[in-house]
N, C-alpha and C positions, 0 to 999 in steps of 0.2 A: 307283139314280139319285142318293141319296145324295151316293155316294163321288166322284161326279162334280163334286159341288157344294165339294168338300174345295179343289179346284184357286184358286177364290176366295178363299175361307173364312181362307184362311194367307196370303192376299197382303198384309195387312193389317202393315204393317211396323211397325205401333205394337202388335200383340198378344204379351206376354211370354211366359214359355214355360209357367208353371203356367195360362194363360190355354186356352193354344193345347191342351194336356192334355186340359184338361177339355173343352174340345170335341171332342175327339177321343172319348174316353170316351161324352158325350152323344151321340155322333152314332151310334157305334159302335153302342149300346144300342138307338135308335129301329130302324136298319136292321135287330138282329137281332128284335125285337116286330113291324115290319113287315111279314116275311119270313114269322111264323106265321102269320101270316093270308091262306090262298091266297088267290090271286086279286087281291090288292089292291094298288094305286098311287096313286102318288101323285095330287093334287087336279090339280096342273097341273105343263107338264112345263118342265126347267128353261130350255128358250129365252120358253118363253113368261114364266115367271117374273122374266127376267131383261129382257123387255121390259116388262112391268111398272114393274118398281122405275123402270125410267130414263125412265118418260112419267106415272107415276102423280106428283099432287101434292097438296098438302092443299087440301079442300072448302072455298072461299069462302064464309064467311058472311054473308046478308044479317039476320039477328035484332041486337036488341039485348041478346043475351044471352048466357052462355059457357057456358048449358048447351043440350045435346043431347036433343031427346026420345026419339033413337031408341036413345040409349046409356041413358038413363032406362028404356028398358022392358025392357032389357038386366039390368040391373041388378035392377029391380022380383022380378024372378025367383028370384032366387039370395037374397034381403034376409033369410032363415031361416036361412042359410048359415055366417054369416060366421063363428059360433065353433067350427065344424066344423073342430076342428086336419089337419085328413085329407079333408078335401073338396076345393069349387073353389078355396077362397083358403088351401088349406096354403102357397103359398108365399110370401105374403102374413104368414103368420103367421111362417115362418122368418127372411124380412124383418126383423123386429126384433132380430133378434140384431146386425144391422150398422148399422140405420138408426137405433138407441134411444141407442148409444154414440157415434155419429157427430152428432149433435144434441145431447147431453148434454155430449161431450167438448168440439166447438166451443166452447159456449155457458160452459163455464166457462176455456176459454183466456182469452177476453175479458173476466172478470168476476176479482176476487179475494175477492169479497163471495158467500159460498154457506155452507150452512148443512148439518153431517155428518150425514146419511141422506136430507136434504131439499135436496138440490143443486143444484132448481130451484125453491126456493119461493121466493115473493116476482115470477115471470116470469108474462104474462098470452101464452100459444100459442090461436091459431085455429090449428084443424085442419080445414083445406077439403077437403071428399069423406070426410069423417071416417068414410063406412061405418057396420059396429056396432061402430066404436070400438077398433076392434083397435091401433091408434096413439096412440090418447088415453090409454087406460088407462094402458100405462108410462111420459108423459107426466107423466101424474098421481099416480102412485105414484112420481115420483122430486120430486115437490114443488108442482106446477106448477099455474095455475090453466088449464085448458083451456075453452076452447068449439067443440066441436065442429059441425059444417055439411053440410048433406048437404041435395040437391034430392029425394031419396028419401026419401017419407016414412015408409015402412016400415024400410029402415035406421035410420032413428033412434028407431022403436021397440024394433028388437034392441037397440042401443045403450046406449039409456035401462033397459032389461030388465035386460043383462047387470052395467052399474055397481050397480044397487041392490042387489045381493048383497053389494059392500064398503061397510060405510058410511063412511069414508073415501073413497072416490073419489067416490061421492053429494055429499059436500060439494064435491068439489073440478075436477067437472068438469060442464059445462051441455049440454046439446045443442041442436038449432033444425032444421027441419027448412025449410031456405034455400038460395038459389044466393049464392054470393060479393055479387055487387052490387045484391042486394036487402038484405042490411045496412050497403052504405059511407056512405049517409047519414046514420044513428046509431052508427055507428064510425068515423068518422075519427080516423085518428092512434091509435086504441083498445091495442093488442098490438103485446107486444115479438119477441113469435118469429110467422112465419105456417109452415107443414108443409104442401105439397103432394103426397103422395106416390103415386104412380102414379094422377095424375089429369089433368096438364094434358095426356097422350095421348088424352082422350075431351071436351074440350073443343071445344063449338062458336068460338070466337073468342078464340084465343090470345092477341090484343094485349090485347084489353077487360081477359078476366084479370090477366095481368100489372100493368097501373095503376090494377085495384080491389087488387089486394094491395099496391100504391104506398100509396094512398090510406088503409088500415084501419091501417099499420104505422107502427109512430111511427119517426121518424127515427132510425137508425144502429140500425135495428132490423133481425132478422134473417130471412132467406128462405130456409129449407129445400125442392128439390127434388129427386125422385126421376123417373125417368123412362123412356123408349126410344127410342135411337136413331132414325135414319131412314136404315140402309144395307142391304145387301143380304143381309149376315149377319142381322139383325132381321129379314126376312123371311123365310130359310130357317129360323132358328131360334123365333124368336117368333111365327109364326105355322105355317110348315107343321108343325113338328116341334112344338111347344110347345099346340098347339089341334087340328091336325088329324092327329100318328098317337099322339103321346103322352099327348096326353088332359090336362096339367097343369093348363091352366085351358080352360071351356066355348069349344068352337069358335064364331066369331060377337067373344070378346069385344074384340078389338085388332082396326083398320083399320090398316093398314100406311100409308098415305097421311096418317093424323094422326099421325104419330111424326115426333119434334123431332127435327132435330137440332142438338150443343151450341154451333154456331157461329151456329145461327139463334135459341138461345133465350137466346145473351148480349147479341144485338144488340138484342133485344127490352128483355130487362133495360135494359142501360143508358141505351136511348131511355127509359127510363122511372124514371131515377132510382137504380139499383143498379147497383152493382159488384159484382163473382164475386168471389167471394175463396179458393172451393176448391173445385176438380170431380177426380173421381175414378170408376173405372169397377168396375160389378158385375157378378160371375158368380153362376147360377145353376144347381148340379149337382141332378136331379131323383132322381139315382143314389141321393146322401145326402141329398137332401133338405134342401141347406144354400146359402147364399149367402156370398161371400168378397168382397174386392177387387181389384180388378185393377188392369194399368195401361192397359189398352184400354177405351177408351167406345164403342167398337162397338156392343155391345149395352145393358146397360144401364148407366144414368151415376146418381151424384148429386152435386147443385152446392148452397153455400151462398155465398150474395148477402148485399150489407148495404143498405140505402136508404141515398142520403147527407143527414147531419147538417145541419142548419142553417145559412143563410152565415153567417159570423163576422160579431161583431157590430164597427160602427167603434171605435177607439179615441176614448176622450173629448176629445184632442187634434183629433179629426178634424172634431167636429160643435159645435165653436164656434161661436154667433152673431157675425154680422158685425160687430155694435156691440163685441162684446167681442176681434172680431181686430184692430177697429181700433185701441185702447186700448189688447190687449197690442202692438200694433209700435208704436203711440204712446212706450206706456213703455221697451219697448227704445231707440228711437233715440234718448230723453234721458237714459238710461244714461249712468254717468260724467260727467258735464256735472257741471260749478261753480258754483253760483247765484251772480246777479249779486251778491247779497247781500254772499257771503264773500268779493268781492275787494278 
């Protein structure tokens, strides 16, 4: 049933052809793993799948908050997990191979002021959903002061565990065991980089999100996300194939119905203060076990935003007192003039 699903899968007239490869390959793989296993099929079949995606939409929240309890207990679970290079978050961990240099490379286009081995010192990063810190760490080890945030309280004691091994990152990176907007009262304006990486798809209240990380980041400051589509390929791939025959991460952990997509998370952004300044599409081959770039955001994307700058300030010219406009056009209009005196 798979190969049935191929006929969509390539309609995608924006997928290049190393794109289109690698799905082939991944897909290739699942059907023949599938196939050992008599008797088995798939979860759901592909009309019903496909009536899905186009009635399914994302959960209205009524909290005042942008964390999820049900994804928290999701999570709670795995919280012993996360340095398992070969477990549920191996791909998470490959992850940085793309997402450390793409945060690191931006961040020094914009700056000509960096420092050789410490290329991010001197920059203050929140890393929201920070896990146990699997994004903080090379964060921190290229300079950086991070503070990490996480509604899981046990993630952040894997976290806090794993840094105290360097004592260099001990100094150099804090943890909190908080949701985003239970700090913006005592951070505003606080950091220069915010990092959201594969978290605003388990977020209960997308918008709130996005204008507490307005809020904590100081102006013309930067917003790294990472994320998952909301097409239909994300579906067959990121969840039936990706949780339920391939096993890559725990079945349960993505809702197909909170996955963004990039046109609805820019609309977000700039209602709220940020302009995109680069998005870009990732693949994920579980073959090698590696993640690339792509030019398709089909499935997963990452985007970096900037908040805008301060309005400019008036020119001195502008903000004369009346007493003094009057006196300076007094003095022009007697400009040139001959006193009575000298005639």
């Amino acid at each position: 049933m798979l190969s049935i699903s191929m006929s969509f899968i390539y309609a995608d007239d924006h997928a290049d052809l190393s794109f289109q490869t690698g799905l082939r390959d991944i897909l290739q793989e699942s059907k023949r793993k599938r196939q050992l296993k008599s008797g088995s099929t798939l979860p759901v079949s592909l009309t019903e799948m496909k009536s899905n995606i186009f009635t399914a939409k994302r959960p209205f929240s009524t909290s005042h908050s942008s964390v999820d309890s049900e994804e928290i207990k999701k999570f709670q679970l795995l919280a012993h997990k996360w340095w398992d290079e070969e477990g549920e978050y191996a791909a998470l961990h490959s992850m940085n191979d793309i997402r450390v240099p793409f945060i690191r490379d931006t961040l020094l286009s914009m700056s000509s002021n960096y420092q050789l081995g410490n290329p991010l010192s001197g920059i203050k990063i929140l890393d929201v959903g920070c896990g146990g810190g699997l994004l903080s760490e090379p964060l921190g080890r290229l300079g950086a002061s991070v503070t990490g945030i996480d509604p899981v309280e046990d993630n952040i004691r894997t976290a806090d565990r794993h840094k105290s091994f360097d004592p260099v990152l001990a100094e150099r990176i804090q943890y909190k065991s908080s949701s985003l907007e239970e700090i913006v009262e005592d951070s505003m304006e606080t950091f220069d980089v915010i990092v959201a990486s594969e978290v605003v798809e388990h977020v209960a209240d997308l918008e709130m999100f996005i204008k507490c990380c307005s809020q904590v980041l100081k102006p013309e400051g930067s917003l790294f996300i990472t994320t998952i589509n909301k097409t239909q390929l994300s579906y067959v791939l990121g969840i039936v194939v990706a949780e339920k025959i391939m096993g890559i991460v725990p079945e349960g952990t993505h809702e197909w119905e909170k996955f963004v997509p990039p046109e609805e998370l820019e609309r977000l952004l700039e209602s709220n203060g940020f302009s995109v300044r680069s998005m870009k599409g990732m693949l994920y081959n579980p073959l090698s076990g590696s993640w690339s770039w792509v030019q398709s955001t089909s499935l997963n994307y990452a985007l970096h935003a900037v908040r805008a700058g301060p309005p400019p300030q008036p020119h001195a010219t502008d903000t004369l007192p009346e007493t003094d406009v009057q006196q300076h056009s007094a003095t022009a209009g007697t400009a040139g003039t001959v006193p009575d005196s000298a005639v």
